[in-house]
N, C-alpha and C positions, 0 to 999 in steps of 0.2 A: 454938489457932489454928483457924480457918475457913476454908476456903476460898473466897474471893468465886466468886458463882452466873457460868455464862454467861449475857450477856443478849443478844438480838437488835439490829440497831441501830436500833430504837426505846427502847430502851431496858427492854421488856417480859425478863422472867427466861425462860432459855432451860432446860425437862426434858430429861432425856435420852432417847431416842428410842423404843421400844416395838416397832419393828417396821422391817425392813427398807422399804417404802413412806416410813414418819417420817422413817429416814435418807435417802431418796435425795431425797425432796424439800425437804432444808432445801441451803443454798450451799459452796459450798467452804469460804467464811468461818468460816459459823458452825458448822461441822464440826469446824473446825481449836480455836474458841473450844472448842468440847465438849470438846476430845483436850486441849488446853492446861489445862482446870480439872482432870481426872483426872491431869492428872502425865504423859500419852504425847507422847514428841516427835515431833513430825511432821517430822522433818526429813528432806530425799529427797522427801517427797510433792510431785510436781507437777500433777499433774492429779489433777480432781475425783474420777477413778477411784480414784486412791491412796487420798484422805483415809475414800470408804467404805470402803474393804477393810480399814484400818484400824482404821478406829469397829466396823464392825461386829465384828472380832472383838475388840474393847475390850469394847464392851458383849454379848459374846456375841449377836448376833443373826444368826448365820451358823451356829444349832446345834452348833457347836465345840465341847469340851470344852479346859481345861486342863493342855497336855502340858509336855513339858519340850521346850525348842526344840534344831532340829539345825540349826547353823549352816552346817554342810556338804553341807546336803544341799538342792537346790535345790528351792523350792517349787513347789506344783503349779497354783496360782491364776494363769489366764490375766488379763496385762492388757489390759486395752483400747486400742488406738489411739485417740488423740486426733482428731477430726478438724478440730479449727481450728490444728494445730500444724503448719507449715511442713514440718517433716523426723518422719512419724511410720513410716519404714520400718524400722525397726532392727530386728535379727534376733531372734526368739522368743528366744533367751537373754538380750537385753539388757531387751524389754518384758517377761520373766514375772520380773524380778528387783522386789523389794520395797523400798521406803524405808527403811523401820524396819532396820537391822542387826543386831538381836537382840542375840544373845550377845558375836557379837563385839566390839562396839562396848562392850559393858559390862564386859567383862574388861579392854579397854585404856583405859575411862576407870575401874576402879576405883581407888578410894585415890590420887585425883591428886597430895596433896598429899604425902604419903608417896614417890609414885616419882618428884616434882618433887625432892624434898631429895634422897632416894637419887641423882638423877642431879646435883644440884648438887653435891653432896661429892663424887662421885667425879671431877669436872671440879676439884675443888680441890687436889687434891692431886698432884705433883709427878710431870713422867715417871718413870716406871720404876717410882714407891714401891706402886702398885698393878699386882699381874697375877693374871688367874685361875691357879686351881690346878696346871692342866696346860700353867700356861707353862712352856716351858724352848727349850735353842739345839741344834740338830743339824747337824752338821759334813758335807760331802760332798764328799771328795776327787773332784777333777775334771783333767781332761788338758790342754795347751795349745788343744788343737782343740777342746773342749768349753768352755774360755774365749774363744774367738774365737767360738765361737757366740752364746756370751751376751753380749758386747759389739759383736756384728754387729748393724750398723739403723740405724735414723738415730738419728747423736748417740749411739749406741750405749746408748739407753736399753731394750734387752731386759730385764736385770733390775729396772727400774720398771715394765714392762708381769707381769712376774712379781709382783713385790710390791702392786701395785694390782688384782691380778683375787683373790689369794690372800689379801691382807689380812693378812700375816705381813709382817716386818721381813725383807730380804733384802740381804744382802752380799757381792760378789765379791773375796776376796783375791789379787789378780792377781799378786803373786812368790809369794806358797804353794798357787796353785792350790788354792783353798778355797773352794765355799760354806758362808756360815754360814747359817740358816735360823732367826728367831727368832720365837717364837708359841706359840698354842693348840696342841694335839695336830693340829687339824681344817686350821688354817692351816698347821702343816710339811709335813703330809704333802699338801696340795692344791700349796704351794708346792713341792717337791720332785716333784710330779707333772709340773710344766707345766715345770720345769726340762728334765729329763729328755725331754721330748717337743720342746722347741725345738734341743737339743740331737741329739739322734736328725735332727732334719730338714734335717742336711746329707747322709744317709747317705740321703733320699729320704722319700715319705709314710710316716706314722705308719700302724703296728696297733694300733687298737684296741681291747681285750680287755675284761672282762666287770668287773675291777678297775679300772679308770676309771670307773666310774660312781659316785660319790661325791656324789651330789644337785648336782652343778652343770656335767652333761653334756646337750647338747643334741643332735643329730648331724640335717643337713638335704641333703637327695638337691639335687646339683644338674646340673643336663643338660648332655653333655657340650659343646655347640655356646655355650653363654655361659660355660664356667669364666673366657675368657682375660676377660671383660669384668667379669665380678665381682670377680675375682684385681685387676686393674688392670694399670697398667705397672712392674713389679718388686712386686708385691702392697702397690703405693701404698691401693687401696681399700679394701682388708681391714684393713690398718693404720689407718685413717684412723675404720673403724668400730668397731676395738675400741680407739681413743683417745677416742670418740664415749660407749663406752656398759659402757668396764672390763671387758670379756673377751678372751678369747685364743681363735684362730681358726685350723684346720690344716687343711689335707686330707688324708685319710686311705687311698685308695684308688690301687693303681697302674698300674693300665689304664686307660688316660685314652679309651678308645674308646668305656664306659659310662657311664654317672651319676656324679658323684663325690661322694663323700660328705664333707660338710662337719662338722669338732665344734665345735663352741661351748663356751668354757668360762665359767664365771663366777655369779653371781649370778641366781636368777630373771627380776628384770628386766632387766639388763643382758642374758643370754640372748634373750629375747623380743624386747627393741630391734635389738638385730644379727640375729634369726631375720628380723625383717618390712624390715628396710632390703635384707636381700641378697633378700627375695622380691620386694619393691618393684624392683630391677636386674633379674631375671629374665624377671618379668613384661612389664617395658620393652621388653625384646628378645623376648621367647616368649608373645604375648598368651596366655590361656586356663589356661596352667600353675598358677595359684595354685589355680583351678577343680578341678583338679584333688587337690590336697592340703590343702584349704579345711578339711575335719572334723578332720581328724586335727594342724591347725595349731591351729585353736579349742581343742580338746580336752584339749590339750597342759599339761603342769603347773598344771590345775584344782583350785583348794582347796590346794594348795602350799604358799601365801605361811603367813609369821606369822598373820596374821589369820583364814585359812580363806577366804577370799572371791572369793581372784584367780580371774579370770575375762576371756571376751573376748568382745566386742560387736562386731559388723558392722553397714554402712551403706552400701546402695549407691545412686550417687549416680545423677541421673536422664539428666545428659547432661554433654558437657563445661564447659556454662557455669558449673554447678552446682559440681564440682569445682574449676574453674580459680578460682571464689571463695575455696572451702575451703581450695585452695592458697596463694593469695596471691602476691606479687612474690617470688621465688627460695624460697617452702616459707612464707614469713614469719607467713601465719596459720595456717596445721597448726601450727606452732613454739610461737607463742604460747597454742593450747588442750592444748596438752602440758606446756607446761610449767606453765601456770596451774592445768590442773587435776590436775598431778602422772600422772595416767597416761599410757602409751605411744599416740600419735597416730600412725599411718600411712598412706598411701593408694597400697594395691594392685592399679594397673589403676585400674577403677573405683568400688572396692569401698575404704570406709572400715575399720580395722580397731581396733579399741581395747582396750585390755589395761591390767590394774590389779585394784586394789580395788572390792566395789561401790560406795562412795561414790565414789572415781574414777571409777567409770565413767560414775553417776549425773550428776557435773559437766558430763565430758565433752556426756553427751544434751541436759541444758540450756545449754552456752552455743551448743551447735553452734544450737541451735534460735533462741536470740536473733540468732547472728550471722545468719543465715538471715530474721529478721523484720525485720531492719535493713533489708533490701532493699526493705519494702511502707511503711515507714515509723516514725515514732518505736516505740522498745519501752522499756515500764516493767516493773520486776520487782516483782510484789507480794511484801510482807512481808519486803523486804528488810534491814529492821530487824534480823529474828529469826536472821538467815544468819551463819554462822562463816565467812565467805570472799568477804565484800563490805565493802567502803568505799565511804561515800558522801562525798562534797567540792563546796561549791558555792562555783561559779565565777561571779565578776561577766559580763554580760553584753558588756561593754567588755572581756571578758580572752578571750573564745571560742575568738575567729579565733586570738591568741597562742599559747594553750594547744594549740589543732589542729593547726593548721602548713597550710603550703598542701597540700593534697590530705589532712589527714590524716597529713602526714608527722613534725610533730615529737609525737605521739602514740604515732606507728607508732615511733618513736627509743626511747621510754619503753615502752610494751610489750617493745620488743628486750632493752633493760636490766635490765629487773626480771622479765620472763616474767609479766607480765601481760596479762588483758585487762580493756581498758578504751572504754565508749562513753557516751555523755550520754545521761541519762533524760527521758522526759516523761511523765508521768499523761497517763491519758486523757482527754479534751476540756479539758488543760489545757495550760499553757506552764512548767515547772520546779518552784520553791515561790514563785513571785512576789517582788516586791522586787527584779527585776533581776540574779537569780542563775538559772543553771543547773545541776540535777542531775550529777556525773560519777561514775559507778560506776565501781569497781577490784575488778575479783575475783581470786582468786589465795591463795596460801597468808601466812600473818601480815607475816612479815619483809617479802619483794616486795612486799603493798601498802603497806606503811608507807614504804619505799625511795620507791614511784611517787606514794602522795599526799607526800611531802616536797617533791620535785622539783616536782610542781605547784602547791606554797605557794612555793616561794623563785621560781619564773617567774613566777607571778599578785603577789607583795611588789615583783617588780621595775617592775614595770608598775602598778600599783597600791600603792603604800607603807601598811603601815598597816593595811592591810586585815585579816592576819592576826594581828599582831603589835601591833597597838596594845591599852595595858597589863595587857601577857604579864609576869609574871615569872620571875627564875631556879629552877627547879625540880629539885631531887635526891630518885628515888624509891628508897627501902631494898628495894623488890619484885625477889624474884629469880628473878622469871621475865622476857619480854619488855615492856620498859617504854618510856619515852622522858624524857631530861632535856632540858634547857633551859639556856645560860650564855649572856648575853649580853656581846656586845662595844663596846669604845669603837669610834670611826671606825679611828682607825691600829691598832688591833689585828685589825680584818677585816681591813685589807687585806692584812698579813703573816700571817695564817690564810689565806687564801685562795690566796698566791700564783697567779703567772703562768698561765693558762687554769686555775684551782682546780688547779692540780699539787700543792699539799700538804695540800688539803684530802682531793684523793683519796687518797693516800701514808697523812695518820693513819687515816685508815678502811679503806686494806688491813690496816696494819699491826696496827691495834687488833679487825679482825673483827666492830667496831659501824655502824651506819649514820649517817654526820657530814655534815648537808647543814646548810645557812646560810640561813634564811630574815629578810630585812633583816639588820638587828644582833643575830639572836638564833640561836645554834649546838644544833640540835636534835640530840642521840646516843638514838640508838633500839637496843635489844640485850639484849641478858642482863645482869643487874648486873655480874658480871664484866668483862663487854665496856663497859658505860658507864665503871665505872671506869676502867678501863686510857685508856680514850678520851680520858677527864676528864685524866687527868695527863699523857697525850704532850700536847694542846694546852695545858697549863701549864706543861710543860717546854719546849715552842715559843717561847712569850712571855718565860718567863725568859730566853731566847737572847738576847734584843733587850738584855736590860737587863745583858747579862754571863755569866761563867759558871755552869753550873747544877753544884749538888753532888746526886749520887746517892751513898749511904756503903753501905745495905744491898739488895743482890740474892740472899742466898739461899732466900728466901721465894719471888722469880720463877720462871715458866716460860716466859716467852718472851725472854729476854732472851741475849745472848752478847757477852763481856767480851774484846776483842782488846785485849793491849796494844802501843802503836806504839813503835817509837825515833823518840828525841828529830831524828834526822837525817832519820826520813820526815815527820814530821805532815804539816808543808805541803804535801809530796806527794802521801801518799793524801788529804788533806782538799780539795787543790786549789783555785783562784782563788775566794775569796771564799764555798767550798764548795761549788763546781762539781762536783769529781770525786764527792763526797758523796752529791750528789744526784743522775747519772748511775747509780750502782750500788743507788741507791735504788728509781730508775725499772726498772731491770733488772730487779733482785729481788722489788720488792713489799715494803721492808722501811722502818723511821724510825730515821733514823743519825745519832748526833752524841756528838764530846770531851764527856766529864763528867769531875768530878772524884770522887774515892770520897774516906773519914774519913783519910786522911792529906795530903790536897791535890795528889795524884798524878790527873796527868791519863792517861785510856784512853777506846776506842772502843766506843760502848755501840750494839750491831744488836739493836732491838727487832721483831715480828713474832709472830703466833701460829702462825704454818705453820713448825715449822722447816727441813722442807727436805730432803733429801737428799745423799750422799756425792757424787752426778752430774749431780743433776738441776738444773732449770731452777728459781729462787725459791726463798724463804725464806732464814730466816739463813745457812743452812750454803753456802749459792749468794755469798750476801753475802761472808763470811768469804774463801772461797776466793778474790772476785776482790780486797780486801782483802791476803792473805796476795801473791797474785800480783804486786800495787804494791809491798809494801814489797820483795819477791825484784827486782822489778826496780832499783829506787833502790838496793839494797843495790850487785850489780852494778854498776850506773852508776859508785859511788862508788870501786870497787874498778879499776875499767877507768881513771878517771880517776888517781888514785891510782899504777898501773901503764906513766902515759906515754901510754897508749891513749886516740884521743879516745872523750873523752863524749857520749853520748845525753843529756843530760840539760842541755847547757848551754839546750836550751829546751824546754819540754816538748812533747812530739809527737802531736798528737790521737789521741785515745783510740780504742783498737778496739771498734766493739762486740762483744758476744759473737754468731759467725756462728749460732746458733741460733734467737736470738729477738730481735727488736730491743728490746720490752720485755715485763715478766710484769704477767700478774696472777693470782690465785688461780682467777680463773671459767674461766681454761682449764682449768683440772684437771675441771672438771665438764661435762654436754650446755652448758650455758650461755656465750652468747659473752661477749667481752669489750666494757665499756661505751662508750656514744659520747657525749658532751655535745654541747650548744649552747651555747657558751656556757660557764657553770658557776652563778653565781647565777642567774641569768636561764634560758632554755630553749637 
């Protein structure tokens, strides 16, 4: 094999370059064409400055030798500010950081295909049947007052704020005064730390000692004149952030007349997120302050991460107009280049602050910079072909304004949703690709653009028929990585896929964990093979509804599944009018609920979902079950009251309570991500 030559775009054969002068006078282009026939990825390079510092030491003409690369150690090659780029202020940490991610990048794409199965089998196989070596359970006898702590809070979910920062399986046995602690050696004892410390904090702030430090302590000075407004009203704020970002948060100090010192517990980023939202409060009230602790906040768990890379970028913006863009309506575009480009987004005062990976960060620099160029007029991204984190979709010119929404709004609904960012492109001195369509770029991580280009083929199919979907067929892929299938529908089978405002199209797509959007008559599941599967059969089990009952015979192969059996004297009651109640606890949970029969023609209540849930908490089966278990306890009762002369509750049934926690779940609370808002549901 050969390598086809670079050529120029005349078409003349492109040498490689001879001398630093050769290099800096040929284009970014054909720079990039050079590094692309060698085999160097150029990805990260945004400016023409990048692409030399790369060639050059490609082709050694920067007198280099061949070393071995230190990924942790930050390089010494100033970059250059760009001067045609909108926002080229960013802190000497963020311009001397380099495209190319060396090492790191190539240890975590080694052997993809090896650590793709390695991760696929182990998602195959059955709770519990896999645990690392040094799993095992530690028992923690505890005091009445020590269980009132841990079921103090709202909803009395303390020990979920324990098992979510800890990542260990956490259990309160409330008549044996027990915690059980299940996990890693790393997960009991973090979990059993933060136990111990919630509990200790009725008796007043926590001492912190030299054995808490266990790589997931952060500890942040905060002045005594803002504790009460960081705290919130009954420490509503602080709660709010470490359900925000999975840490756990104390004050530690008991002279409240000095600085009080704040810990952080939890994960590096989750860390970092709750460090810059409480500096972010502070700031608000004590201008200058961050100024103050600015180095030492940078500084801060550098080279850390898995990767080696984390690091933190600054950007200070030039005035408030500049900012109040960046911001957006209530946070809504900081939110969006956060979540789209995976690292942490903040804005401290005036000063932008970002934290992450260098390839996060790298994102972060270029959309802030696009969003910025939107303001002087159209922006194109060149070589957005070659991008792991762009979608391009064209949009009929009759479908623009639809797809926009007035001001931008129902765009702005679809970035909300999926954490993306998304804006129409234009070449320069041109108008789209011609033919009546416009360019719409999606950036963002795999899953979220595929989410948000879906959404805008079933809006663009409603308003235009055909367009997408005209002779599409059914398609099933064996790829067991992220794919997308295809099943199309008759007319009456949309419409009972779809149900009332899409309610049960969203229901199979919580429940199944694949992405099920409807464009015309044709049902797109986008996910992991796993997850199409599973998708694939709840909407055939769906349809079978229609025509009868469905037989399921074998579940021990499942793992999302839980088998209630009903008496014969509740069905109708938990199932309720025509499957009412069914699909109220559906809505609750987040879970797909329906009578099956199993191989002896024995009918039971089959709660499908992949989250199972918790003993307390909000969603998934085990949330399902219990309100389940709670209908048939009631109807039993009824029966026994009526029975005993006593009247009945039940001679009609009594609208249902909702649960006072949540009016309904969905899994993206459990994450920064909020939960989705339609238009609609085919359409926008």
């Amino acid at each position: 094999y050969v390598a086809p030559l670079a050529t120029f775009p005349d078409g003349s054969a492109m040498s490689p370059p001879q001398s630093m002068q050769d290099l800096e006078a040929l284009s970014a282009g054909d720079i990039r064409r050079l590094l692309t026939r060698e085999g160097v990825s150029c990805r990260g390079c945004i400016e023409k400055g990048d692409f030399v510092r790369l060639a050059a030491k490609t082709f050694r003409l920067d007198g280099s030798q061949p070393e071995e690369e230190k990924p942790n150690e930050p390089e010494q090659d100033e970059r250059s500010p760009s001067c045609g780029s909108i926002r080229s202020d960013w802190s000497e940490e963020a311009l001397r950081a380099k495209a190319n991610d060396a090492k790191a990048q190539k240890e975590a794409k080694r052997s993809p295909d090896r650590n793709r199965r390695r991760r696929d089998d182990s998602r195959d196989l059955s709770p519990g049947s896999y645990k690392p070596r040094d799993w095992s359970v530690d028992s923690m006898k505890i005091s009445a007052d020590d269980a009132a702590a841990l079921t103090f809070g709202a909803g009395g979910r303390t020990v979920e704020r324990i098992q979510r920062v800890s990542e260990a399986e956490v259990e309160l046995l409330d008549k044996e005064l027990i915690l059980e602690v299940r996990g890693t050696e790393l997960q009991r004892r973090r979990a059993k730390k933060y136990a111990n410390i919630i509990m200790k904090q009725r008796m007043g702030p926590n001492m912190i000692t030299e054995d808490f430090e266990d790589g997931d302590l952060t500890i942040l000075c905060v002045p005594p004149d803002v504790v009460g407004y960081v705290q919130g009203q009954g420490g509503m704020v602080l709660r709010s952030i470490e359900e925000e970002w999975g840490t756990l948060m104390v004050f530690i100090d008991t002279d409240l007349s000095k600085a009080q010192r704040l810990a952080l517990f939890g994960s590096i980023r989750g860390r970092r997120g709750s460090e810059l939202k409480v500096l972010s409060a502070i700031e608000t009230k004590m201008g200058g302050y961050f100024a103050s602790v600015r180095d030492s906040v940078i500084s801060r768990d550098k080279y850390k991460d898995p990767t080696g890379t984390w690091g933190t970028d600054t950007m200070t913006f030039r005035d408030e107009g500049e900012i109040s863009y960046a911001l957006g309506k209530q946070g809504g575009t900081r939110k969006k280049l956060e979540r789209s480009s995976g690292a942490i987004v903040q804005y401290v005062g005036m000063v932008a602050v970002v934290s992450g990976t260098k390839s996060e960060r790298c994102r972060v620099r270029e959309y802030m910079k696009w969003l910025f160029q939107q303001l002087e007029g159209p922006v194109y991204v060149a070589g957005w072909e070659d991008r792991e984190d762009c979608t391009v979709v064209d949009i009929p010119s009759d479908c623009i304004g639809y797809i926009t929404g007035n001001r931008r709004a129902t765009l702005g609904l679809m970035e909300e949703e999926w954490g993306t960012l998304m804006f129409f492109m234009s070449e320069e001195g041109g108008r789209g690709r011609g033919g009546g369509t416009e360019r719409l770029a999606i950036f963002g991580p795999q899953r979220p653009r595929r989410g948000s280009e879906l959404k805008v083929m079933s809006g663009i199919e409603t308003k235009s028929p055909g367009f997408f979907t005209r002779g599409l067929r059914e398609k099933q892929s064996e790829r067991r990585a992220f794919d997308t299938d295809r099943m199309i529908f008759r007319d009456d089978e949309l419409s009972y896929a779809l149900g009332k405002d899409g309610a049960t199209r969203k229901k199979l797509e919580l429940a199944s964990g694949a992405i099920l959007q409807y464009v015309g008559h044709v049902a797109f599941i986008a996910g992991t093979l796993k997850e199409r599967r599973r998708c694939r059969e709840f909407v055939n089990w769906l349809l079978q509804q229609r025509r009868g009952s469905v037989t399921i015979t074998d579940l021990t192969r499942r793992e999302d599944v839980t088998e209630v059996k009903i008496p014969d004297s509740c069905k109708g009651w938990v199932t309720g009018n025509r499957g009412s109640e069914l699909r109220r606890m559906e809505q609750e949970t987040g879970t797909f609920m329906f009578m099956a029969l199993d191989s002896r023609g024995d009918e039971r209540l089959l709660i499908f979902s992949t989250y199972a849930g918790t003993k307390t908490g909000l969603g998934g089966r085990r949330h399902a079950e219990r309100l389940v278990n709670e209908m048939i306890d009631e109807k039993l009762r009824s029966d026994m009251d009526r029975r005993g002369g006593r009247r009945s509750r039940s001679d009609s049934r009594r609208p249902r309570r909702r649960s006072s926690r949540s009016p309904s779940w969905s899994p993206r609370a459990r994450s920064r991500s909020r939960d989705r808002g339609d238009r609609g549901d085919r359409g926008m």
